[in-house]
C-alpha positions as CSV (number, residue, x, y, z in Angstrom):
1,X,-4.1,-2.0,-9.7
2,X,-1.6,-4.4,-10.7
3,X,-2.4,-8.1,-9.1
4,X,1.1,-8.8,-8.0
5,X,2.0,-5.5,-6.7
6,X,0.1,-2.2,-5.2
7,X,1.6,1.5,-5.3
8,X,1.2,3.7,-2.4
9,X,1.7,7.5,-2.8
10,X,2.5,9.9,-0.3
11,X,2.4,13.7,-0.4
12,X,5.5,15.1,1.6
13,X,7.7,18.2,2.2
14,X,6.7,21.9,0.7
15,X,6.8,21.8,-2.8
16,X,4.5,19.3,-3.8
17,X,6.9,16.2,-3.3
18,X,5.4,12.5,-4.0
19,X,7.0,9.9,-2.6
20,X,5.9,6.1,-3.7
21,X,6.0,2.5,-1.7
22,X,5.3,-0.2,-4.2
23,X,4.2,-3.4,-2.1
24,X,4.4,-7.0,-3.4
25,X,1.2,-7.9,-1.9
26,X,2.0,-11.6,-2.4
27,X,5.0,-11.7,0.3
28,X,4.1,-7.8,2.2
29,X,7.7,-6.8,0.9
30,X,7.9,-3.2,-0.9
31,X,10.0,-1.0,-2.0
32,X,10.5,2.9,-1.3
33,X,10.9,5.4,-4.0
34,X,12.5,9.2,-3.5
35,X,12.2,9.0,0.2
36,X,12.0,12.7,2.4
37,X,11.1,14.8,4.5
38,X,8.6,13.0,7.0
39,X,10.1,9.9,8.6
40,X,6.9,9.2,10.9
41,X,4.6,9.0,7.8
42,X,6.9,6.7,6.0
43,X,7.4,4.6,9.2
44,X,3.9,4.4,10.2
45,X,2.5,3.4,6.9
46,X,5.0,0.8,6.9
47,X,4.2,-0.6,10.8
48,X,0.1,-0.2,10.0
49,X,0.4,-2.0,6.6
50,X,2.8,-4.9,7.7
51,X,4.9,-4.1,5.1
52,X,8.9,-5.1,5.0
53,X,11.1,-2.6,3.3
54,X,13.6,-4.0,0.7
55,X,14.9,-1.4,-0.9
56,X,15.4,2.1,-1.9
57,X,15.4,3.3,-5.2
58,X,16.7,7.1,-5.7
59,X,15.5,9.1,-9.6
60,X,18.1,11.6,-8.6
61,X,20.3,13.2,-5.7
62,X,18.4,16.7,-4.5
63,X,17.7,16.7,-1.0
64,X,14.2,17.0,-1.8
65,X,14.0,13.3,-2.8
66,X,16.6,11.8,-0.8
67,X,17.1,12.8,2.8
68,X,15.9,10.4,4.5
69,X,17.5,7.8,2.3
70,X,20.3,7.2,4.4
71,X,18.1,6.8,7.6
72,X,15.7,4.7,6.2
73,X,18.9,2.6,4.8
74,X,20.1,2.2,8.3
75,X,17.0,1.6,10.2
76,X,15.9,-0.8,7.8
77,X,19.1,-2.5,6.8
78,X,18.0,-2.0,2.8
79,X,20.0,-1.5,-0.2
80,X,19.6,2.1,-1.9
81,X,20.0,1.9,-5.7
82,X,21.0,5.7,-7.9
83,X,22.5,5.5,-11.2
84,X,26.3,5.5,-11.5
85,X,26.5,9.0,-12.9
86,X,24.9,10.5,-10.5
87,X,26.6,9.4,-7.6
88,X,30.4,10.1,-9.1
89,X,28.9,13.6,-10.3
90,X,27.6,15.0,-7.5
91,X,29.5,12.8,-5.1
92,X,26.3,11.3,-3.8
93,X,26.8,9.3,-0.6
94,X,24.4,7.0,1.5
95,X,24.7,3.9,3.6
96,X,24.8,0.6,1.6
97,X,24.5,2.7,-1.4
98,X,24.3,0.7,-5.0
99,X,24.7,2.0,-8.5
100,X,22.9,1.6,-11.7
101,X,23.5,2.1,-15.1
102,X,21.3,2.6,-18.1
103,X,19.0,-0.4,-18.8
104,X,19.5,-2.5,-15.9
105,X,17.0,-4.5,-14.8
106,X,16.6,-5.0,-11.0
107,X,14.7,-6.9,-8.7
108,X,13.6,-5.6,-5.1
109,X,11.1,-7.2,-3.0
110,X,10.7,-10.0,-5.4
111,X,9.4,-7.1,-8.1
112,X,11.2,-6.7,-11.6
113,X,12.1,-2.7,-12.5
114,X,13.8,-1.8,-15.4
115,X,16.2,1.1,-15.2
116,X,16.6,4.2,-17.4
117,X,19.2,6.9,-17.3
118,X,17.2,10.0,-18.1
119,X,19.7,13.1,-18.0
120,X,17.8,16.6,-17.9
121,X,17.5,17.7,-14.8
122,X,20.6,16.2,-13.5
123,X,23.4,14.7,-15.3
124,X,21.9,11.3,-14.0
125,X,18.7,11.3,-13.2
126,X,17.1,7.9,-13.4
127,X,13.6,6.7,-14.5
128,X,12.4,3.1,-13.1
129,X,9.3,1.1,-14.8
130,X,7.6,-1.6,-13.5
131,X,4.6,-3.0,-15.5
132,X,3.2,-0.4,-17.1
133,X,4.2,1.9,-14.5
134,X,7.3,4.8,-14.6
135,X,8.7,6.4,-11.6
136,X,10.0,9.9,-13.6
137,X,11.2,11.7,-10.7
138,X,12.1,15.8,-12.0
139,X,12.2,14.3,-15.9
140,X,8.8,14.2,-16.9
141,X,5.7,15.3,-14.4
142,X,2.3,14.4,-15.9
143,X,1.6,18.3,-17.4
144,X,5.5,19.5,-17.6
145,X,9.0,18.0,-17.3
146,X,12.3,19.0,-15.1
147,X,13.8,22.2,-14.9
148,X,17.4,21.7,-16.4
149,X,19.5,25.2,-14.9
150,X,20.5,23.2,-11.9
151,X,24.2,22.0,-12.0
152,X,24.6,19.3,-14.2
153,X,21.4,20.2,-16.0
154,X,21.0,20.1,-19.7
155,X,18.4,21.0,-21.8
156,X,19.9,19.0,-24.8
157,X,19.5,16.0,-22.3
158,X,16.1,16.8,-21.5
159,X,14.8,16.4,-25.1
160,X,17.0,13.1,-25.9
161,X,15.8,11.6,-22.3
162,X,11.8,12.9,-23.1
163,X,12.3,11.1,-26.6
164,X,13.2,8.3,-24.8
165,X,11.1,7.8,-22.5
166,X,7.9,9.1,-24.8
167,X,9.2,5.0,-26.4
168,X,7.9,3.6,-23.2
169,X,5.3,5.0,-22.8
170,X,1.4,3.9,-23.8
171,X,-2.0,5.8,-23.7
172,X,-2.7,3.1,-20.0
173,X,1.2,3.7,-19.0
174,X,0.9,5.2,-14.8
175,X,2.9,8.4,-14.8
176,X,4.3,8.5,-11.0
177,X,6.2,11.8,-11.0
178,X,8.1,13.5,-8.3
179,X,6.0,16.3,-8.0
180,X,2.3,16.8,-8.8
181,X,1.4,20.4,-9.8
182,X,-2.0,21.9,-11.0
183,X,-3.5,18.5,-10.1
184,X,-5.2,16.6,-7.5
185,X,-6.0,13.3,-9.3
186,X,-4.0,11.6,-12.1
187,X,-6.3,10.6,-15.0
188,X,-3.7,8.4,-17.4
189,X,-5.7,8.5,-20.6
190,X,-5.1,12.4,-21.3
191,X,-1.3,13.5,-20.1
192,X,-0.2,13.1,-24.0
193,X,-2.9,15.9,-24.4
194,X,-2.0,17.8,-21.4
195,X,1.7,17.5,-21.1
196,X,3.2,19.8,-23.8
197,X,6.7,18.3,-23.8
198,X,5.7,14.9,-24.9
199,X,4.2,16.4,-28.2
200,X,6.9,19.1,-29.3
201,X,9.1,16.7,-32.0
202,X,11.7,19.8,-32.5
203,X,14.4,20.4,-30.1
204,X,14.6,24.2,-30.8
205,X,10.7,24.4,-29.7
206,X,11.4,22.1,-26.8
207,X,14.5,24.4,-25.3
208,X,12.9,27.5,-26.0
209,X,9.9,26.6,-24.2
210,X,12.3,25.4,-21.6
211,X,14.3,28.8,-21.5
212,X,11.1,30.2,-20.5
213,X,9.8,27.9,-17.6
214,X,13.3,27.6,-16.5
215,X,13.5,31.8,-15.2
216,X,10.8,30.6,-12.8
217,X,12.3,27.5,-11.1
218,X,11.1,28.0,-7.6
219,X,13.9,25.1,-6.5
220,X,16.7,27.0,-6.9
221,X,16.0,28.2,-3.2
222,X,17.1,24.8,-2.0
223,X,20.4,25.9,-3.2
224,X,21.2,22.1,-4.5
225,X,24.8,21.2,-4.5
């Protein structure tokens, strides 16, 4: 793990959810990424660690990554950071909400992540790299990517956004997705071999394959706004 900063990842809600706290360990100040579900987990890692929150940092606006966003906002008196697109899309609100646009850099807790508007899954979903590691949120997980038939949704986007990313990426890059699926423990030298989408080069491959996972998105009955 990095010198300057550790990443913690927690398994939360009933779909697989992984949440991240990325913790300078020089000054115990971290940042929380795609925050939900369990408050007492979140909280208590953060009392038994010694840890001060600085920040939130949102990859896009279902519930399933954000609801506690605005409590954790509030108790902690943090900044929460969502790209600009998707907050006047889906009329995203939070306390002491911030927006983002493509390629910004920012820096929270003292810790330098550059920002990349990743449409797909939503209109403006939002990919954040520190080092060499990327926070994907729904746009890539490390065997699959996003569904796209939620609203705002594309499928074009989602090929354009995996061709940009796939630029950032290395063989030792640290894929930290939103969910984990078919998995229990990440290995990074082998997701080009065992993530389909970051090999198919043809966009009429790519959306048909994504026609096909799409009939079986299991989010829908979260009946996103």
């Amino acid at each position: 793990m990095n010198k300057t900063y550790n990443i913690v990842e927690l398994k939360v809600g009933d779909v697989n959810n992984c949440m991240y706290i990325v913790i300078n360990v020089i000054n115990n100040e971290c940042v929380i990424i795609d925050p939900a579900w369990d408050f007492e987990k979140i909280d208590r890692y953060v009392h038994d660690l010694n840890i001060v929150p600085k920040g939130i940092m949102l990859t896009h606006s279902h519930r399933d990554h954000t609801n506690l966003a605005d409590k954790l906002a509030v108790e902690y008196e943090i900044p929460v950071y969502m790209s600009k697109k998707e907050i006047d899309y889906y009329e995203f609100r939070c306390s002491n909400l911030c927006q983002l646009d493509d390629m910004d850099e920012i820096i929270v807790a003292k810790l330098k992540f550059k920002c990349f508007l990743t449409p797909g899954h939503t209109i403006g979903s939002m990919c954040y790299k520190i080092g060499n590691n990327i926070f994907t949120g729904d746009t890539i997980f490390t065997n699959g990517c996003g569904f796209c038939n939620c609203r705002g949704g594309s499928v074009d986007d989602m090929f354009n956004s995996v061709v940009k990313i796939k630029r950032h990426l290395t063989i030792d890059t640290n894929i930290y997705p939103g969910h984990r699926f078919k998995e229990n423990v990440y290995e990074k030298t082998d997701y080009f071999k065992r993530n389909i989408y970051l090999n198919i080069t043809d966009k009429s491959t790519f959306k048909k394959l994504i026609y096909i996972n799409d009939k079986r998105n299991i989010f829908l009955k979260f009946e996103y706004k």
